[in-house]
C-alpha positions as CSV (number, residue, x, y, z in Angstrom):
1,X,0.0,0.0,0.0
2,X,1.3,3.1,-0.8
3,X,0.9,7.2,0.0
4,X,-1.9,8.1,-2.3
5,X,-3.4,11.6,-2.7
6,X,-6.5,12.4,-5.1
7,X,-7.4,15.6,-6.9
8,X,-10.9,15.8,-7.8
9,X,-13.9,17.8,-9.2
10,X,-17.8,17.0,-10.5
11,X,-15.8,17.3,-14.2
12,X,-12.2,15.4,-13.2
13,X,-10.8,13.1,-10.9
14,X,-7.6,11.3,-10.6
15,X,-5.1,9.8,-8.4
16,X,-1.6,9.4,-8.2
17,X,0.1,7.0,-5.9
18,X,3.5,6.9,-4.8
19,X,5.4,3.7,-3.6
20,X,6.0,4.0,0.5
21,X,4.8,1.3,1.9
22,X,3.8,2.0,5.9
23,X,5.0,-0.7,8.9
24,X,2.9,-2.6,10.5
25,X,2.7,-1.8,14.4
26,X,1.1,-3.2,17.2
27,X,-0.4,-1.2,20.5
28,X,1.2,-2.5,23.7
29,X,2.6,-1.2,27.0
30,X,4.4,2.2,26.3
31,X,2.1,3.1,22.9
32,X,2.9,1.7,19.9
33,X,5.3,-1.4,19.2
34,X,6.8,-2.9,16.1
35,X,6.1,-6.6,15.7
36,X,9.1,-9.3,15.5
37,X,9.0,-12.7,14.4
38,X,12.1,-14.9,15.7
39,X,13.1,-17.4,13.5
40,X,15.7,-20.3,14.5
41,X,15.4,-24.1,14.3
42,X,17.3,-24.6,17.4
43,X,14.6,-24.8,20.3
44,X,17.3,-23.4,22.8
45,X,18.1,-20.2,21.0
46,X,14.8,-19.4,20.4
47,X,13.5,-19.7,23.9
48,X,17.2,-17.7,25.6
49,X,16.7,-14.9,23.0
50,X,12.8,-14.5,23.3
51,X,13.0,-14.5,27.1
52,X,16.5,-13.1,27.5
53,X,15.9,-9.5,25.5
54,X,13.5,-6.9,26.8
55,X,11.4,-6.1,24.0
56,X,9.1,-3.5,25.3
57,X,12.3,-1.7,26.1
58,X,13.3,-1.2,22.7
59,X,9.6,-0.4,21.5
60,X,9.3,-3.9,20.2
61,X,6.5,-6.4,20.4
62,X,7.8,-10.6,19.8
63,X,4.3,-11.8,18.2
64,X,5.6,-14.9,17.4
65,X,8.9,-17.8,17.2
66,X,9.4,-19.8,13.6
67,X,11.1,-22.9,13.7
68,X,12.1,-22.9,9.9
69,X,11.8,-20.6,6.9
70,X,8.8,-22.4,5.8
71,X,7.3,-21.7,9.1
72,X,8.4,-18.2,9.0
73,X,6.9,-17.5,5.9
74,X,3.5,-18.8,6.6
75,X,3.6,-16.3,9.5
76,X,4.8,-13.4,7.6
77,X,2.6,-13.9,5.0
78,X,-0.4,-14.3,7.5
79,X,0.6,-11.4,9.8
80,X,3.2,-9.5,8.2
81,X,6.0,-7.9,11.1
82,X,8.3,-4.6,10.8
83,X,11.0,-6.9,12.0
84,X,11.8,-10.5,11.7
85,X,15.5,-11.9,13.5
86,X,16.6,-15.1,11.4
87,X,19.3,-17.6,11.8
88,X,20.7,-19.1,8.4
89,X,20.6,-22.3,8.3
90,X,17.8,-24.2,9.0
91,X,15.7,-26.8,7.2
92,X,13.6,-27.2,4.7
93,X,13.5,-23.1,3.8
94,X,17.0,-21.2,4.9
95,X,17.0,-18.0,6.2
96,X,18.6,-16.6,3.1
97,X,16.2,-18.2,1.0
98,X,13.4,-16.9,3.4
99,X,14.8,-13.4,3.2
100,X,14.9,-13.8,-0.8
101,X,11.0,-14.4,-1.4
102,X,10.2,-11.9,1.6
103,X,12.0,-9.2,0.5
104,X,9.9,-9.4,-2.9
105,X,6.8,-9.4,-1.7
106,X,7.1,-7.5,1.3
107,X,10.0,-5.0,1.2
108,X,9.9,-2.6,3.9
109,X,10.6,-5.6,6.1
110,X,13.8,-4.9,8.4
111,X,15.4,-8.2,8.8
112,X,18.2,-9.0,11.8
113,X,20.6,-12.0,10.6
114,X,21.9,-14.8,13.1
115,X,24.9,-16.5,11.8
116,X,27.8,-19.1,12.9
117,X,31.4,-18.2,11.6
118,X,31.1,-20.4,8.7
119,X,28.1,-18.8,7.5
120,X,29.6,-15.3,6.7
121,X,29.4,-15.8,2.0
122,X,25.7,-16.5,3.3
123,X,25.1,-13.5,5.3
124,X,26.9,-11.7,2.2
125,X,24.5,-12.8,0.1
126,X,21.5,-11.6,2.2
127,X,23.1,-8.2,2.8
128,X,22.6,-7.5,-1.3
129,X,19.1,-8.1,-1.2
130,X,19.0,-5.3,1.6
131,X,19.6,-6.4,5.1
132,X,21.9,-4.4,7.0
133,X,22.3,-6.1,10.1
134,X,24.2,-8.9,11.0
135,X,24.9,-11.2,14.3
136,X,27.9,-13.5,14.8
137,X,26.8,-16.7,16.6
138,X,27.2,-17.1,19.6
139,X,25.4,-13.8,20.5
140,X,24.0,-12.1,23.5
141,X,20.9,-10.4,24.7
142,X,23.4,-7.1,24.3
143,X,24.1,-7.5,20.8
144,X,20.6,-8.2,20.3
145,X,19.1,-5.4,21.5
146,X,21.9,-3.1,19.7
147,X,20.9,-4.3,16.8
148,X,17.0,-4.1,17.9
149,X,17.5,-0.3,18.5
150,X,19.3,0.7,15.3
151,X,16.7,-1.1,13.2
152,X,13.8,0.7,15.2
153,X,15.2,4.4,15.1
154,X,15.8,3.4,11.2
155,X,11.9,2.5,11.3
156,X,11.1,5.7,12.9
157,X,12.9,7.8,10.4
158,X,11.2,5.9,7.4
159,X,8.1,6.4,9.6
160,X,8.3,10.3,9.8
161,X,10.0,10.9,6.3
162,X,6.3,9.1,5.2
163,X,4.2,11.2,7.0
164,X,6.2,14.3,6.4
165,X,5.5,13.7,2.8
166,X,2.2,12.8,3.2
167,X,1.4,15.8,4.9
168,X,3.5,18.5,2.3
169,X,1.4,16.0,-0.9
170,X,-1.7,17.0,0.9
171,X,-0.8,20.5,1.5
172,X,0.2,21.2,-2.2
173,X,-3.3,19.7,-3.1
174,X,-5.2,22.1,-0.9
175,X,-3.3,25.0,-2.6
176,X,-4.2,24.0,-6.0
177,X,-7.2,22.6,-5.8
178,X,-9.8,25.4,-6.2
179,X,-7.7,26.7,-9.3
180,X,-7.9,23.7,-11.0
181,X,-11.5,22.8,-9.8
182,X,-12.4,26.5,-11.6
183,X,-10.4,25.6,-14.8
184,X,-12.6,22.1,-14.9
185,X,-15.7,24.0,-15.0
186,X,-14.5,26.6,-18.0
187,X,-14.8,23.4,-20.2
188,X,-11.5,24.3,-22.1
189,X,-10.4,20.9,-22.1
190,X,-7.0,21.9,-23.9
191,X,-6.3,24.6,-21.1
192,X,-7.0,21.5,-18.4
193,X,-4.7,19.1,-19.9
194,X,-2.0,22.0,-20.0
195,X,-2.5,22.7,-16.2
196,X,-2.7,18.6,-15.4
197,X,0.6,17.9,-17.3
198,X,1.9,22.0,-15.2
199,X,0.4,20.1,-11.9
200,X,2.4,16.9,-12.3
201,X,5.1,18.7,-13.3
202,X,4.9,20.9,-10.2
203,X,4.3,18.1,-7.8
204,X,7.5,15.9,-9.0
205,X,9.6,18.9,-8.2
206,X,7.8,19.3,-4.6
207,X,8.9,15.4,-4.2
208,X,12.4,15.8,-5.4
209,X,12.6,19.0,-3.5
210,X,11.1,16.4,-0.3
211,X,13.7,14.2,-1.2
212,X,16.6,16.4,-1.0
213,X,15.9,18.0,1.8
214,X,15.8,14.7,4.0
């Protein structure tokens, strides 16, 4: 889903979308919290990390532990997160595999790597489809919850750049609006496809302008 504004009239109406796709939270203690899936086929780590790290603290919400990729998916795809922690290897559906057919479908999707020493070509791999952050096995509840509050202040950036935008989009409708609505009326239908293609034009630069300036 993306930012979408609409310009409209009795004569004209259109809509232009743009592609920022917003993160899924969850309400909990302390306002709002970003859901995390862990995902790890070792029963052990699973249950240390998901007791061991103080999720709350760091704004996060643990909906949910995967014990494989395949597992993972299922629950992405049922109830996507804002943040999923994934070892490598596991069965039937690795984690680089899982990050490969999540990142298509579901992009804004911050993923956390887990990986032994032996893993490191694999945790390459994943980092060119996007991820940024990676744990060397064996970890700790501090290294965790490092990487837990770097990849929620980067979610709250891409959080307020959205609505910043939103908010300047909806703005630069208002402003135009009754100009355009008065032109629609006129029924000079060359003059209003002139002013759509100026209003486009206009709006791309207030973007790239938006864009700049963050």
């Amino acid at each position: 889903m993306g930012l979408s504004s609409v310009v409209s009239s009795k004569a004209l109406r259109f809509r232009f979308t743009f592609p920022v796709r917003k993160i899924r939270v969850e309400s909990g203690r302390g306002g709002l919290m970003y859901k995390t899936l862990l995902v790890d086929d070792e029963r052990i780590i699973r249950e240390g990390i998901a007791q061991s790290v103080k999720w709350l603290d760091y704004g996060c919400a643990l909906v949910g532990t995967a014990r494989n990729g395949l597992e993972a998916y299922e629950m992405i795809r049922e109830s996507p997160p804002a943040i999923v922690i994934t070892d490598i290897k596991m069965p039937g559906l690795d984690g680089l595999a899982l990050i490969k057919r999540v990142k298509q479908e579901f992009p804004k999707i911050e993923f956390i790597i887990l990986s032994g020493y032996g893993e490191f070509e694999f945790a390459k791999q994943a980092m060119s489809y996007g991820v940024r952050h990676y744990i060397l096995k064996p970890c700790n509840e501090q290294k965790i919850s490092e990487a837990l509050g770097t990849v929620v202040k980067e979610l709250e950036q891409r959080t307020s750049r959205e609505l910043y935008l939103t908010r300047m989009i909806d703005d630069f409708n208002k402003a135009n609006y009754e100009s355009m609505s008065n032109l629609v009326k006129s029924g000079n239908r060359e003059e209003v496809q002139l002013q759509i293609n100026d209003y486009f034009q206009r709006l791309d630069n207030v973007v790239a302008d938006l864009g700049e300036a963050k």
